[in-house]
N, C-alpha and C positions, 0 to 999 in steps of 0.2 A: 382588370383590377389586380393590384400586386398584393399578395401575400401579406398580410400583417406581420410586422418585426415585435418584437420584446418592448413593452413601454419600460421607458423609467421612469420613476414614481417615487417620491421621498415623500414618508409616510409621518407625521407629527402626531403627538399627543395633546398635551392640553395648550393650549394655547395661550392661558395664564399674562398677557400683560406685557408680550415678548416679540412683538411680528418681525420689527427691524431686529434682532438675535436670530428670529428664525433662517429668516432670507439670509441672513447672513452663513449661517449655519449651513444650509443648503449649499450654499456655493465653494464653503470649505469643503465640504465632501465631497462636491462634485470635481475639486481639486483634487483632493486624495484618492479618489475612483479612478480619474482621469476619461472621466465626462465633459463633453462640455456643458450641459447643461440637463435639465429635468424635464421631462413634459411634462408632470403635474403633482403639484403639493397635495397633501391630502391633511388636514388638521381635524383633530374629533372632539375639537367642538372646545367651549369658554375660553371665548377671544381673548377675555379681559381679565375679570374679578379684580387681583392688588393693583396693578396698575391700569387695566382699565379700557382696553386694549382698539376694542371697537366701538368706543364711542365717539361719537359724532361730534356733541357739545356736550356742555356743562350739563343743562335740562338731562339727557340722557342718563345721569347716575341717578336720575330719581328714579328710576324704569328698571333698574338692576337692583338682584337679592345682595349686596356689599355695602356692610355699615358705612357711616360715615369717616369713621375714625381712620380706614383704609380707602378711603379713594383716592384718586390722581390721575392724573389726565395723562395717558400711555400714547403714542403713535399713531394708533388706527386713521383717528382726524387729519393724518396728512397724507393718506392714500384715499380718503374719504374728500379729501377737498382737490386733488389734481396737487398738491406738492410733492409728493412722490406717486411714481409710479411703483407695484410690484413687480420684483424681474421676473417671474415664471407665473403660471395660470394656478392659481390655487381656489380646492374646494373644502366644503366646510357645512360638517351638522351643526346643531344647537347645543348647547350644554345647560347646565346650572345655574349659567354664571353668564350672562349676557343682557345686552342693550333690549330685555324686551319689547319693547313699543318699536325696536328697528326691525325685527325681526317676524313679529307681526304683522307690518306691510309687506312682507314677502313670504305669503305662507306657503304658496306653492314654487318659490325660487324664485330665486334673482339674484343680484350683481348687488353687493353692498356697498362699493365702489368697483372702479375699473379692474378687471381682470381678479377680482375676488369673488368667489359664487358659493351662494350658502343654498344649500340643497329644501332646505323647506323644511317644513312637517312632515312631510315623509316623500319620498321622490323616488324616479327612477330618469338619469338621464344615460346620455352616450359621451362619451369619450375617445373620438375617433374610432377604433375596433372595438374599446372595453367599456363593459356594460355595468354601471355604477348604481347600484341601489344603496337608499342612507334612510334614515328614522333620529330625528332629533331628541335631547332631551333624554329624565329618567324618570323609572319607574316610584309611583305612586299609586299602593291599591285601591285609596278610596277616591282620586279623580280618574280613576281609568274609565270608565264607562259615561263619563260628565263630558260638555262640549265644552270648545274654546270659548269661554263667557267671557274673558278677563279683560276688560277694556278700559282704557285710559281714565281717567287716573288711577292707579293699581292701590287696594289698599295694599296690608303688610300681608293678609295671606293671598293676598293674587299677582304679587311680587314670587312669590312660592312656586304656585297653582300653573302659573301660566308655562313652566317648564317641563311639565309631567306631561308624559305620554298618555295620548285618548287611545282608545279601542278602535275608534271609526279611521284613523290614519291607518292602525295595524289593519285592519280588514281590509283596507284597501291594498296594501302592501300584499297580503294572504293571496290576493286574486291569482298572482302574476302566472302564470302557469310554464314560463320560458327563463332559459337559464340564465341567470347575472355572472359577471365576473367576482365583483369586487362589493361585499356590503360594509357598511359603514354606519356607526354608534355613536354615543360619549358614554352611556353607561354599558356595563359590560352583560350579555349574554348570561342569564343565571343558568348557576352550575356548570359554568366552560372551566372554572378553574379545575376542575375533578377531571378532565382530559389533558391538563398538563402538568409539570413538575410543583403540584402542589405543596409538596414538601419543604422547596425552597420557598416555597409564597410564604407559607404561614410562618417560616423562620424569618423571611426579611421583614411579613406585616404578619404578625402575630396576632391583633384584634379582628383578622378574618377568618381565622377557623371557626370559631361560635359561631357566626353568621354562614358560612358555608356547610358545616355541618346540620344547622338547623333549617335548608333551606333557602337564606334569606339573602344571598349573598348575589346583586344582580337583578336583570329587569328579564322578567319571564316575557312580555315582550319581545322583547330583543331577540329572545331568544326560539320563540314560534315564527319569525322572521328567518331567520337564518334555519331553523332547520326546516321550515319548506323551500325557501330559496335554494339554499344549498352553495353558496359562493366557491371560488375557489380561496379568495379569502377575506378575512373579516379583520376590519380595522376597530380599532374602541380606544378610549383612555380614561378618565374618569376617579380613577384608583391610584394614580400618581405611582406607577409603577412597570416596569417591562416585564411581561408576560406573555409566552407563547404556548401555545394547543393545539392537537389536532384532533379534530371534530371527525369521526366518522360514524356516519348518517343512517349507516345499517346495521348500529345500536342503538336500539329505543329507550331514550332517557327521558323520565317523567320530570320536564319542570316546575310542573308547580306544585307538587306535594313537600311536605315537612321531609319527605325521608331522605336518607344520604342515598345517592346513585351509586351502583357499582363502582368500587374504584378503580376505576384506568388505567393500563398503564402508561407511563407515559416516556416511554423510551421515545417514541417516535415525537414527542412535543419536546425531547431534548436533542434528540438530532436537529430539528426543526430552528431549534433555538443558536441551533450549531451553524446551521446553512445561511442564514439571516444575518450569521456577523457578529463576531467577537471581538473585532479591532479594535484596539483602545481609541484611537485617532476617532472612530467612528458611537460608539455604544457607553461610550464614557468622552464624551465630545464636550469641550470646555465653552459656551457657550461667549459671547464677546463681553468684555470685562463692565458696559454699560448696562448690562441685567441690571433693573432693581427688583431688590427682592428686601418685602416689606417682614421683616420677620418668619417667612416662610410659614405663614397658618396655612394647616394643611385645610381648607372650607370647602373642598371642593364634595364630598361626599356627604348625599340627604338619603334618610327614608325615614317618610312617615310613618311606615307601618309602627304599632305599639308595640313593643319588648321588653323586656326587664332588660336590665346591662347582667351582662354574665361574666365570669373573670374569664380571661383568658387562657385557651388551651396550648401552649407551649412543647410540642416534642422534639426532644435530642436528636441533636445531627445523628447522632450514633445508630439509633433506635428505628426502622423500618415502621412505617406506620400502615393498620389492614384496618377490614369493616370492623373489627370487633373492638378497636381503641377507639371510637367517635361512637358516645352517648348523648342522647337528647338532653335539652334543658331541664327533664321532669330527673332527668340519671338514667333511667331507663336505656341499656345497652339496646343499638340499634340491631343487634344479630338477633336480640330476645324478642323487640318487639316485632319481627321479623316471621314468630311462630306463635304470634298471636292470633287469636279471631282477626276477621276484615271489623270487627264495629270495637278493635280496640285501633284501628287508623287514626293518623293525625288529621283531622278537620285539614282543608285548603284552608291556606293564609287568606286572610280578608282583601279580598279584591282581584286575586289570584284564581279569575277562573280555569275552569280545565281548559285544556290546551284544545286548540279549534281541532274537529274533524277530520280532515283532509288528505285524499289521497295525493300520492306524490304525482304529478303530472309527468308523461312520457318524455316530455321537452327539460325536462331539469334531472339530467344525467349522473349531475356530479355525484360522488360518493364519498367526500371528503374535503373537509374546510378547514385551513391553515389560518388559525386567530392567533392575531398579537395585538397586546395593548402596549403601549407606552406611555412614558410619565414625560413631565411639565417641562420646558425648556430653561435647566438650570445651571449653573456649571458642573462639570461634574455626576449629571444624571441623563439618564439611557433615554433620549425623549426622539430619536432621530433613526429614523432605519431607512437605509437606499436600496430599495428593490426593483428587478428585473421582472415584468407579468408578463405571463403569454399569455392572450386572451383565450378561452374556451366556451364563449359565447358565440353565437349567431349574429352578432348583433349590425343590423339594416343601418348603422348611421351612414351617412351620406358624404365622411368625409374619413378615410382610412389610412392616408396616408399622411406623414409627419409635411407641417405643423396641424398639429391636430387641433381640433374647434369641439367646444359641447355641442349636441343637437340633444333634440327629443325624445325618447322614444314611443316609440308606436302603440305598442302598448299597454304602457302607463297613461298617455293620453286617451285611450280611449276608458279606460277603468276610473280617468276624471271625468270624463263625460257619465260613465254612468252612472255616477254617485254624486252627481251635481245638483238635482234635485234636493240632496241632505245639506241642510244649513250646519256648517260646522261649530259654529257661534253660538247658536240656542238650545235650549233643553225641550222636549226629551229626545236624544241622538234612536233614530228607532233602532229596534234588533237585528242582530245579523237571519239576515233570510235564507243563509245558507248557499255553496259554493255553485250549486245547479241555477240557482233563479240570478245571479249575477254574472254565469258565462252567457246565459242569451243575451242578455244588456249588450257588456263586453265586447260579443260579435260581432253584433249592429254597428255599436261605436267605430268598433276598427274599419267596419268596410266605408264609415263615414270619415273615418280621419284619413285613410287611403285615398279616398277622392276628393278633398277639401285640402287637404295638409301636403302627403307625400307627394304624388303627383300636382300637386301645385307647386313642387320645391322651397315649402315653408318651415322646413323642420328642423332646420338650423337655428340654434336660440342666440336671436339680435343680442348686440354686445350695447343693450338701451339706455345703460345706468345716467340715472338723472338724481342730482342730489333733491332731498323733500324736505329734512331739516336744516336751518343754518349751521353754517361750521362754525369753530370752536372759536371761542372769543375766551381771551384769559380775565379781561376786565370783571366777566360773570362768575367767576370763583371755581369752589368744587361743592358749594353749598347754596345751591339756589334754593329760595321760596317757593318759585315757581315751578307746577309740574309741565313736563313735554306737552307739548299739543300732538293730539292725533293727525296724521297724515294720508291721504291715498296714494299711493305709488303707482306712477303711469308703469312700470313693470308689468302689475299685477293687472294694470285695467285692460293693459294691450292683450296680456296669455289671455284673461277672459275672452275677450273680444274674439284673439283666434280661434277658442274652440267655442264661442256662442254658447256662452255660459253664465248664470246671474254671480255679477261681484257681489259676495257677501260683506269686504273689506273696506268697505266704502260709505260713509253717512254722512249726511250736511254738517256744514257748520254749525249749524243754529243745534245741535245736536250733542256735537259734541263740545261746543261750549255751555251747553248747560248741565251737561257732565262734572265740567272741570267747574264751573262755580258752585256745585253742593261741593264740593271735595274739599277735606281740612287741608290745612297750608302741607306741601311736601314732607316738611320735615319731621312732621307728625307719625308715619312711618317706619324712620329712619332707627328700629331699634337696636344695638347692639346685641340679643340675644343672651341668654343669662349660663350658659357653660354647662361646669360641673358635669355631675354623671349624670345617667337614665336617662337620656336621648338618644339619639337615635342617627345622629350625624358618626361616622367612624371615623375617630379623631379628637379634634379638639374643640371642636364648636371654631365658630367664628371668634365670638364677643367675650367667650369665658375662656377660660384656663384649665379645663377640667382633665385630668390628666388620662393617659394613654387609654383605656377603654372609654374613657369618658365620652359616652354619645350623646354629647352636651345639647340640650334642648337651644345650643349657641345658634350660630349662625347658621344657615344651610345655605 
C-alpha cells in the first residue's frame, strides 16, 4: 500500500443560493494554483436560503425557514434531476437554512443527488486516507436535550426546531475515542473566536463582542466535539465571515460558563491566516457575474437563547485590548468578578450543560486544531480557501489511493449500532449512561461490524442516489398551497438494512397523510418575522429592518 499524498480540498462556506458560482469558483482556483483539479469540496452547510439552492421542487420552500417574499428556485434542481452533473465529489453539513423534509430522509447520510453528499445529523465518514467527522445545524439551548419530533408538515416553530442541534447526535459523536482528520460545522465552535485575531473580528463584525464576551457567541456543542476529537482541522461558516484559529487542546477552556476565557494570543491564528492565503485572485475571489444576490439579508444567524440586545462594544484599532476591558452585561468588570466568592458565579446559560466528562482517549493524539470559517459565495468575499491536508489519521478506508471514494468508517458504525435501540424521533431521549457503559456496547459492535461489514468488503458507501421527490416544475410557482409529502428514502432503508437496524424514518401512507390533512394550508406558516431590536438573530432579522444590533425577533 503506497503512502498517502496531500489531498486537495477547497473548502466553502455557506452556500447561500450559489452551487453553479461555487463549482465555477473552484475551477478558477484550480487555474490559478495550477491544479488540475480537487478531490473534494467541502461546503458548511445552507445550500439555499435567497435563492434556494437545494431545492428539489416548488413543495420544498414550504419545508425551509425563508419567507416568502425571498424565495426562487436556484440550481440545485438541475444536479437533483441528472441535468447537470457536479464536476468534483462535494460534501456537506446542514445549516439554518435548508430543504428540511430533504434532509430528513437522510438523517444518517446520503447522496442528495449524484456525487453531492450530505454528512447527516452527525457522521463520521472516510475519504480515501482522511477521516472526516461533521454535526449539522446550530445551537439551541432549550431543544438541546428534545428528540427529532419534527415531521411533516412543519408548523412555524418546527421549520426552526428542526435545525438545532440534539444532545443524543453529540453523544454519539463524544464516543469516538480514535483520531479524525478534518471536523466539520455550520455553526461555529463557542469561544474559538478568543484563539484568534479577535481584534480584527469585532472591528470587521462589531455586534459580536457582547455576544462573545458574554459567552454566547457559538454552539457549545460544537465545540465539546472538537475538543475531544481534536481535528487537525475544523471547518465552519455560519457567521458570513473568514476567520481563522488555533485551538490548542492543552489549554482548558470552559465552554459553557458566562465568563470570558483567557485571552489568547493569537499570533499563531495570524500566521495561520498567513499560511492559508492572501492572494487576492484567491481570498477576495470575484465570484461569476450570474450570483443573485437578493438584497444581501444577512438571515443566516439564530439563537434562541433570551437576551436583552446590548449596544455594542467597539475598540480602536489603535487601542490593545486585555481581560480587564471586557465587562459583563450586569458592568461588573470580568477581573473583579474574577475575586469574587464561587456563589457570586454566573449561572450556566439555559441549556448550556457542563461540558461532558471525558478523559482524552490515547488514540487522539493531536494537540492542535487549525479552525477557519468562511463567508458566503459573493463577489468580492473570502468564501473559498484551497488547501493542501496530510492526513494524521489511521484511518482503515479501503480505498487510499487517488481517485478517492467515501467509505464508512468502523467505528462510527459500530457507535450506530449501539445506540440504535434509541428512537431519535420520540421523547424522552434517555440520559447519557456515561462513557464506560457505552465502550462495552461499542466493542461488541465493532467485532460485529468487522465480520459482517469489513471483511465482507461492504464498507464502501454505494453511490445509490434515487430521486423520492418530483423535480421542479415551473408551472407550480414559488408559492404552493400544498405542503411536501413525506418520503422514505431507499438510501436510508439500505444503510439500515446493512447494519440490521430499526428504520425510524419510515411510516405508512395512511400515516402520514393524515398528517398532512389536519395541517392548515402551507402558507399559513409562511411569516415574514417582525425585525426591529431585542432578538436575538445577529443582524438584521429576515422580515424586519431592525438596524445593526438589531437581533430582530425577524427571520432566523
Amino acid at each position: 500500500m503506497s503512502e498517502p499524498s496531500n489531498m486537495r480540498i477547497a473548502v466553502e462556506g455557506c452556500g447561500h443560493g450559489t452551487l453553479h458560482a461555487i463549482y465555477a469558483s473552484v475551477e478558477k482556483s484550480c487555474q490559478i494554483h495550477g491544479w488540475s483539479a480537487v478531490d473534494l469540496l467541502i461546503i458548511g452547510g445552507d445550500f439555499q436560503v435567497h435563492s434556494s439552492t437545494k431545492i428539489r421542487n416548488s413543495y420544498d420552500l414550504n419545508a425551509m425557514s425563508v419567507p416568502p417574499k425571498y424565495r426562487a428556485i436556484g440550481d440545485f434542481h438541475e444536479y437533483y434531476s441528472g441535468a447537470r452533473l457536479a464536476p468534483c465529489l462535494t460534501l456537506f453539513v446542514g445549516g439554518n437554512h435548508e430543504a428540511s423534509n430533504h434532509l430528513w430522509e437522510l438523517y444518517y447520510g446520503g447522496w442528495v443527488a449524484p456525487r453531492i453528499y450530505y454528512l447527516g445529523a452527525a457522521n463520521v465518514v472516510n475519504f480515501g486516507p482522511l477521516r472526516i467527522a461533521g454535526l449539522s445545524g446550530i445551537w439551541s439551548g432549550p431543544d438541546y436535550r428534545k428528540p427529532h419530533s419534527e415531521r411533516l408538515p412543519y408548523d412555524f416553530k418546527e421549520l426552526k426546531s428542526i435545525y438545532h442541534q440534539r444532545e443524543l447526535d453529540v453523544r454519539k459523536l463524544l464516543q469516538l475515542r480514535t483520531q479524525v482528520d478534518v471536523g466539520i460545522s455550520h455553526d461555529w465552535p463557542r469561544k474559538v473566536e478568543w484563539q484568534g485575531d479577535y481584534q480584527q473580528l469585532f472591528r470587521f463584525k462589531p455586534h459580536f463582542e457582547s455576544d462573545a464576551t458574554t459567552g454566547r457567541l457559538g454552539s457549545p456543542a460544537a465545540r465539546y466535539v472538537m475538543d475531544r476529537l481534536r481535528p487537525k482541522w475544523w471547518f465552519a461558516a455560519h457567521l458570513h465571515c473568514k476567520f481563522s484559529a488555533v485551538v490548542d487542546h492543552d489549554r482548558e477552556t470552559d465552554t459553557t460558563s458566562g465568563e470570558t476565557p483567557e485571552i489568547l494570543h493569537s499570533t499563531e491564528a495570524i500566521k495561520l491566516e498567513s499560511k492559508i492565503g492572501q492572494s487576492p485572485e484567491e481570498e477576495t475571489f470575484t465570484s461569476p457575474a450570474n450570483v443573485h444576490n437578493v438584497d444581501e439579508i444577512d438571515l443566516d444567524i439564530e439563537d434562541d437563547e433570551p437576551c436583552a440586545a446590548q449596544p455594542a462594544m467597539v475598540q480602536s484599532a489603535a487601542n490593545s485590548v486585555s481581560q480587564e476591558d471586557f465587562t459583563e452585561s450586569n458592568g461588573v468588570p470580568i477581573n473583579l468578578r474574577a475575586q469574587l466568592p464561587a456563589s457570586f458565579a454566573r449561572p450556566t446559560p439555559a441549556g448550556a450543560a457542563a461540558a461532558p466528562s471525558m478523559a482524552n482517549p490515547r488514540a487522539i493524539g493531536n494537540d492542535r486544531t487549525h479552525f477557519l470559517a468562511l463567508d458566503k459565495c459573493l463577489p468580492n468575499r473570502r468564501f473559498l480557501q484551497m488547501l493542501e491536508i496530510d492526513p494524521i489519521s489511521n484511518s482503515s478506508a479501503t480505498a487510499r489511493d487517488a481517485p478517492y471514494r467515501f467509505t464508512y468508517d468502523k467505528e462510527w458504525l459500530a457507535i450506530t449500532r449501539a445506540f440504535a435501540s434509541i428512537n431519535p424521533l420520540t421523547s424522552p431521549i434517555p440520559p447519557d449512561e456515561g462513557e464506560s457503559h457505552y465502550r462495552t456496547l461499542i466493542e461488541t459492535e465493532e467485532a460485529w461490524i468487522e465480520k459482517n461489514l469489513v471483511e465482507a468488503d461492504k464498507m464502501v458507501i454505494p453511490e445509490n442516489f434515487e430521486m423520492t421527490a418530483p423535480i421542479y416544475d415551473p408551472s407550480v410557482g414559488l408559492h404552493p398551497s400544498e405542503h411536501p409529502r413525506e418520503y422514505t428514502n431507499p438510501q436510508t432503508v439500505a444503510f439500515c438494512k446493512l447494519l440490521g437496524i430499526d428504520n425510524f424514518f419510515d411510516s405508512s401512507e395512511e400515516d402520514r397523510e393524515e398528517r398532512r390533512s389536519k395541517a392548515p394550508p402551507a402558507d399559513s406558516n409562511s411569516s415574514g418575522g417582525r425585525g426591529g431590536g431585542g432578538g436575538r438573530s445577529r443582524g438584521r432579522g429576515f422580515g424586519g429592518r431592525g438596524r445593526g444590533r438589531g437581533r430582530g425577533r425577524g427571520y432566523r
